[in-house]
N, C-alpha and C positions, 0 to 999 in steps of 0.2 A: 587546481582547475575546477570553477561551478561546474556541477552536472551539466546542465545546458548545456553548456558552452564543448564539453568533454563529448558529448552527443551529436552536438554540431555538426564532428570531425569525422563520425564515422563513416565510411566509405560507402557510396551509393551504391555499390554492387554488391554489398554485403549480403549470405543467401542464407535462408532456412535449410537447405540440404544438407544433409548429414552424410559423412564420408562412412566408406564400407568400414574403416579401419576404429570410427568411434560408433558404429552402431553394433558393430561384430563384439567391442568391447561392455558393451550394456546387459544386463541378468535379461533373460527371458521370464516375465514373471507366468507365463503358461493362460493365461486369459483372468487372471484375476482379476474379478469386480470388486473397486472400491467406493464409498459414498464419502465425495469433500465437501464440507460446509464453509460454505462464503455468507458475507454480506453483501455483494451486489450493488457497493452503496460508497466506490470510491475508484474512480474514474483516476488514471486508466489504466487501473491495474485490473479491475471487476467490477461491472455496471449493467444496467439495462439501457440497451439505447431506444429510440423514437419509440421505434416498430416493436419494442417489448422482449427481443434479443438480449442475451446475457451475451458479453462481450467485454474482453480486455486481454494485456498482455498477460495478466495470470491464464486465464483461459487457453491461450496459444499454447503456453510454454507447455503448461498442462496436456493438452492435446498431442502436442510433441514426444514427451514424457513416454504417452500412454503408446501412442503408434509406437514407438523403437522397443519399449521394455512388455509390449504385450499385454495391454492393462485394459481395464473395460471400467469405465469412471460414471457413474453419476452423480448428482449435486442435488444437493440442500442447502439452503434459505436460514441465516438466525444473527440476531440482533449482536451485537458487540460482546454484550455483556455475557450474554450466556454462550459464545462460542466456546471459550479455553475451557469452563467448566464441564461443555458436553464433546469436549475431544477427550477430557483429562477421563472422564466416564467411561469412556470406549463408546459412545455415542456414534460417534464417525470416526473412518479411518485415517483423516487428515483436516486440517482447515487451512485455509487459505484468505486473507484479507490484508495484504501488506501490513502483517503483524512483523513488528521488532522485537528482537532477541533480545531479552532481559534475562537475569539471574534469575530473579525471583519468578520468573512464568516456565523457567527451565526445572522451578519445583513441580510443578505439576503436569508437566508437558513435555516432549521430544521435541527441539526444535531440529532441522533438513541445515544445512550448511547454508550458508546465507547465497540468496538468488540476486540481490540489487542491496546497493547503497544509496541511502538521500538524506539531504539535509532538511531540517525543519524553517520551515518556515512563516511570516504572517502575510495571512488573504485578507484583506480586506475589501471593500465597494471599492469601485473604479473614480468617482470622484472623492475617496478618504483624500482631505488637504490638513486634518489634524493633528497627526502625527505620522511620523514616517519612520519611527525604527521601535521596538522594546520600552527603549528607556524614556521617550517623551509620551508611547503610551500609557507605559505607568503613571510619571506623573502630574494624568487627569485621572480625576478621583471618579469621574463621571463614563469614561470609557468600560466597556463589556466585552468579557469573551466567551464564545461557546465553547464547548470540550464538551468530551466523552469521559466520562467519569474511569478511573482505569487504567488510559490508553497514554501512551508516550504526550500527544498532544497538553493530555491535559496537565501531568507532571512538568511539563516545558512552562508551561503559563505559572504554575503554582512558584516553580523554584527559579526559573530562566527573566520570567518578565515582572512577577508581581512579589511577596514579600514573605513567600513560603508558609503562608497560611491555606490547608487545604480547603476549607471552609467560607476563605474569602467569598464576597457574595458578589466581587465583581467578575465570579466566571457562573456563567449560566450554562448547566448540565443540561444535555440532549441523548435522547437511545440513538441515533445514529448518527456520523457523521456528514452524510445527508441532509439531514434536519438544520441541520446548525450551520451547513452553507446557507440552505433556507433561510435562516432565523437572521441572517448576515445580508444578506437581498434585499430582507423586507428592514433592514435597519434595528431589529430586535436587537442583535449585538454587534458590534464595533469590528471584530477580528475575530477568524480563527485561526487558529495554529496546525499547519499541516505541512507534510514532508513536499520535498518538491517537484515529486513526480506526479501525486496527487494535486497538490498546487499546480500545475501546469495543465491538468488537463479541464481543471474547472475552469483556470483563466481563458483558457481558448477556446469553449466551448460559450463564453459567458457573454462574445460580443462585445466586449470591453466594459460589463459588469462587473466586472472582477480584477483585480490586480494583484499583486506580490508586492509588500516594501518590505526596507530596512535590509539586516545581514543573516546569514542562517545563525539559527539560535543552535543548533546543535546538530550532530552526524547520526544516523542509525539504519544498522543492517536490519533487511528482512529475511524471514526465513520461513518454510509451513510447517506446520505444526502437527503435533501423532500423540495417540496416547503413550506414557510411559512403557518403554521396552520392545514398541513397535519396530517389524522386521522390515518396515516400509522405506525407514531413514536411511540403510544402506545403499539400497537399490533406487533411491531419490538421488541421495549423494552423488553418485555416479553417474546419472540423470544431468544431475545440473554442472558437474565438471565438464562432463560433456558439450553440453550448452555451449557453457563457456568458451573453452575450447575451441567450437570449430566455428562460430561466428553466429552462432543460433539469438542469442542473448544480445548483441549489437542490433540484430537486425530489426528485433523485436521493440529494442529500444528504440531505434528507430520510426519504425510503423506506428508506434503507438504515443512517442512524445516527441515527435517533429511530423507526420507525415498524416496523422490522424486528425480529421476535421468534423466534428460533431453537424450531424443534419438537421 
């Protein structure tokens, strides 16, 4: 079943209330302040909306998190690229940016048990009549994609769509994935490659700027992230079974990719 469609289904009285019997079972973290680093800069998981509010369902869930396990959270601001580097530092005590659980980022990082599932998929402008899946965008020599140099997106385009050259020059790197919807608007590049909870929320938000074609190119968990050895990942874990669990995480999903309408 698409995500969508699996979201659809969810039951309209689905509630954020947490039952005594899974909040009883959550660690008391005693008032512990921690600082998570977001980008702010992928809707609608973590964004700024009109009025300059940092807002999304990372934000909720987080908020949830903090109330039940007794947490005191602030946040910081940073580019893609240097997020995994200044968690792996002990920089901050977690990041968050609908980052996907890879081997290779589990070298230098704790990843939390996976919070959400999504499929990858291509955004393109609203009247894209060019192509419509992967494979007839490759086969125009003249099409572009933006990527985050890095990021699942861009590995998707390199090995998924194009001809596994990381170098090709028909994907145009941006520092944020922001930019490169941007870069997508103004017709700079043809497609970009994003999962479909982030896809959903620029489509709706775009006025019918924006679309989704073709088929998901691929599956991937997200999860937040800790410096190595961090005592955070238990008492997260627990956190988001929770979630899970008693209907926290439906509801959320909910609110935020069917119910959420950008101002």
């Amino acid at each position: 079943m698409k995500f969508a469609a699996a979201l659809a289904g969810l039951a309209l009285t689905a509630s954020i209330s947490v039952s005594a019997a899974f909040a009883g079972d959550l660690p008391d973290l005693g008032g512990k302040e921690i600082t998570i680093v977001t980008e702010n800069a992928y809707p609608p998981l973590q964004f700024i909306d009109k009025s300059g509010a940092a807002i999304g369902w990372e934000y909720d869930a987080i908020a949830e998190l903090a109330k039940r396990m007794n947490l005191k959270v602030k946040y910081e601001t940073s580019s893609w690229d240097a997020m995994i580097p200044a968690v792996s530092e002990g920089q901050f005590d977690m990041g968050m940016t609908g980052i996907t659980i890879k081997d290779d980022r589990k070298e230098k990082v704790d990843f939390s048990d996976p919070y959400m599932r999504s499929e990858s998929m291509m955004l393109v402008r609203g009247d894209e009549a060019r192509f419509t899946d992967a494979a007839s965008f490759a086969a125009d020599a003249d099409l572009l994609i933006g990527a985050q140099a890095g990021t699942t997106p861009f590995y998707t385009a390199v090995y998924s769509v194009l001809d596994g050259n990381e170098s090709n020059p028909r994907i145009k790197l941006f520092e944020t994935f922001g930019a490169s919807v941007e870069a997508l608007k103004a017709g700079d590049v043809d497609t970009v490659l994003t999962d479909m909870t982030a896809g959903k929320g620029y489509v709706d938000a775009s006025g019918g700027a924006l679309k989704m074609v073709g088929q998901p190119l691929g599956t991937e968990d997200f999860g937040f992230i800790f410096p190595k050895g961090s005592d955070l990942v238990a008492s997260m874990n627990a956190g988001i079974a929770a979630l899970k669990a008693d209907g926290t995480f439906d509801a959320l999903n909910k609110k935020w990719f069917l119910d959420y309408k950008a101002e």
